[in-house]
C-alpha positions, 0 to 999 in steps of 0.5 A, a space after each residue: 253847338 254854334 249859333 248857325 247849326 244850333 237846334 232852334 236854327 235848322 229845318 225841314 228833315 235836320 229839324 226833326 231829328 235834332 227835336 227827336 234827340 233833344 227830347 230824347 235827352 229831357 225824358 227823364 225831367 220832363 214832367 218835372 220841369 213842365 210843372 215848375 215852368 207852367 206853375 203847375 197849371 198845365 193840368 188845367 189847360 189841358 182840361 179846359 182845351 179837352 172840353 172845346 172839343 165836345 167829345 161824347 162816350 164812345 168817341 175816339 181821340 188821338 193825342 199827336 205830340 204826346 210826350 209822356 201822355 198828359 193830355 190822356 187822362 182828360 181826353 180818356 174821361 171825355 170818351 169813357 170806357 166805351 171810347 178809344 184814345 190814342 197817343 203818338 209822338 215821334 220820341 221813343 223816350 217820351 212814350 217810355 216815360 209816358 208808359 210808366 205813367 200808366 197814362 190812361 190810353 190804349 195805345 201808344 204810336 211811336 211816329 210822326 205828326 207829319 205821317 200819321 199812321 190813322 185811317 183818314 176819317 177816323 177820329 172825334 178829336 185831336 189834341 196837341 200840346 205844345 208841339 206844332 211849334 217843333 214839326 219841321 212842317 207846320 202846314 202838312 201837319 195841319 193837313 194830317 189833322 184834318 184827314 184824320 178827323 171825322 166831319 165835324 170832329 175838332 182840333 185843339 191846339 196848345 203852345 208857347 206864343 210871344 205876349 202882345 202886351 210889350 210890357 208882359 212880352 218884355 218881362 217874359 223875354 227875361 224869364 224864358 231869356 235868361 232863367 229858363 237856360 238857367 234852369 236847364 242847366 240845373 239838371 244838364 239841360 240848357 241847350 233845351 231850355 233855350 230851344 224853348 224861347 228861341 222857338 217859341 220866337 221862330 213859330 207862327 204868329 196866332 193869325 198864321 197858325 189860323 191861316 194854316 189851320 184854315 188853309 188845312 181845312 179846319 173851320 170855325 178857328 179861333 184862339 184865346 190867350 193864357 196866362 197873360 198871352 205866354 200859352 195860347 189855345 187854338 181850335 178849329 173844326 173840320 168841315 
């Protein structure tokens, strides 16, 4: 694929449906290489991400951009039995994988984070993981959010940023540059594993992930940085 039309160059309705196919492709090694790429802390900031959104027994949760599911268990405990929690993405392949997990949810949606198909004011809590930076409408998906939670309900966010020290934005420039394709291309996969970089320099800056989040009308936003500004986790609370 040429530079002009590769998967990290388009936009908008063509963005989609390459994103779709792309991580149609990468279902099956999903999961095994988010573990090798985040050192197998992944698990830990999705908990820690779960715990900002102050969820109680009973509450409902709903997961956009849910993958193969691993932001369920730590959403599913939160609420307890007695709760609801609900995973959707736009991916088939994803939730197939997800599905023979046997990730704790009660349903799993297949659909898009810019039409989210929950009534409007229906839920505690929304997590996404790693996913914003793939919708082909950042800001709509911001508003879906909001229409969907509840007065008062929380958003997490977690993504790929650039780190703002140059020296650690330098050293990561070579390993998601140069070994992340390289990886990839272990498994077949190397046009995806340089969508990943190439996207994460595309994507909103922090401060523009909070003027989205604002403008969508979430309050209270804020970020934190991890491991060493690679990942960042954004919040937000509606008003």
């Amino acid at each position: 694929m040429g530079a002009s039309n590769a998967i990290w160059n388009t936009e908008g309705a063509a963005k989609r449906e390459a994103v779709r196919a792309m991580f149609g492709r990468i279902a099956p090694r999903y999961d095994l290489l988010n573990t090798l790429m985040s050192m197998r802390l992944h698990g830990r900031w999705r908990a820690y991400a779960t715990s900002l959104l102050n969820l109680k027994p009973g509450d409902r949760a709903l997961d956009v951009c849910s993958g193969t599911g691993d932001f369920l268990a730590p959403l599913r405990e939160a609420v307890g039995p007695s709760g609801m929690v609900l995973g959707l993405d736009f991916c088939a392949p994803m939730l197939e994988v997800g599905q023979k997990k046997n990730v704790p949810a009660d349903k799993l949606i297949l659909a898009d984070a810019c039409r989210l198909p929950i009534a409007s004011a229906s839920v505690n809590g929304v997590t996404v993981g790693w996913g914003i930076r793939n919708v082909p409408d950042i800001d709509l998906a911001h508003r879906e959010v909001v229409r969907v939670l509840k007065p008062g309900g929380r958003f997490v966010s977690l993504d790929m940023a650039v780190p703002r020290n140059a020296i650690v934005r330098f050293g990561s420039s070579i390993v998601c540059g140069k070994l992340l394709p390289a990886l990839g291309s272990m498994f077949g996969l190397k046009e995806a594993y340089t969508y990943l970089p190439k996207s994460t320099e595309k994507f909103f800056s922090r401060d523009q992930l909070i003027d989205s989040m604002q403008r969508a009308g979430l309050k209270d936003c804020g970020y934190k940085d991890l491991i060493f500004g690679n990942v960042c986790l954004h919040w937000g609370t509606k008003a």
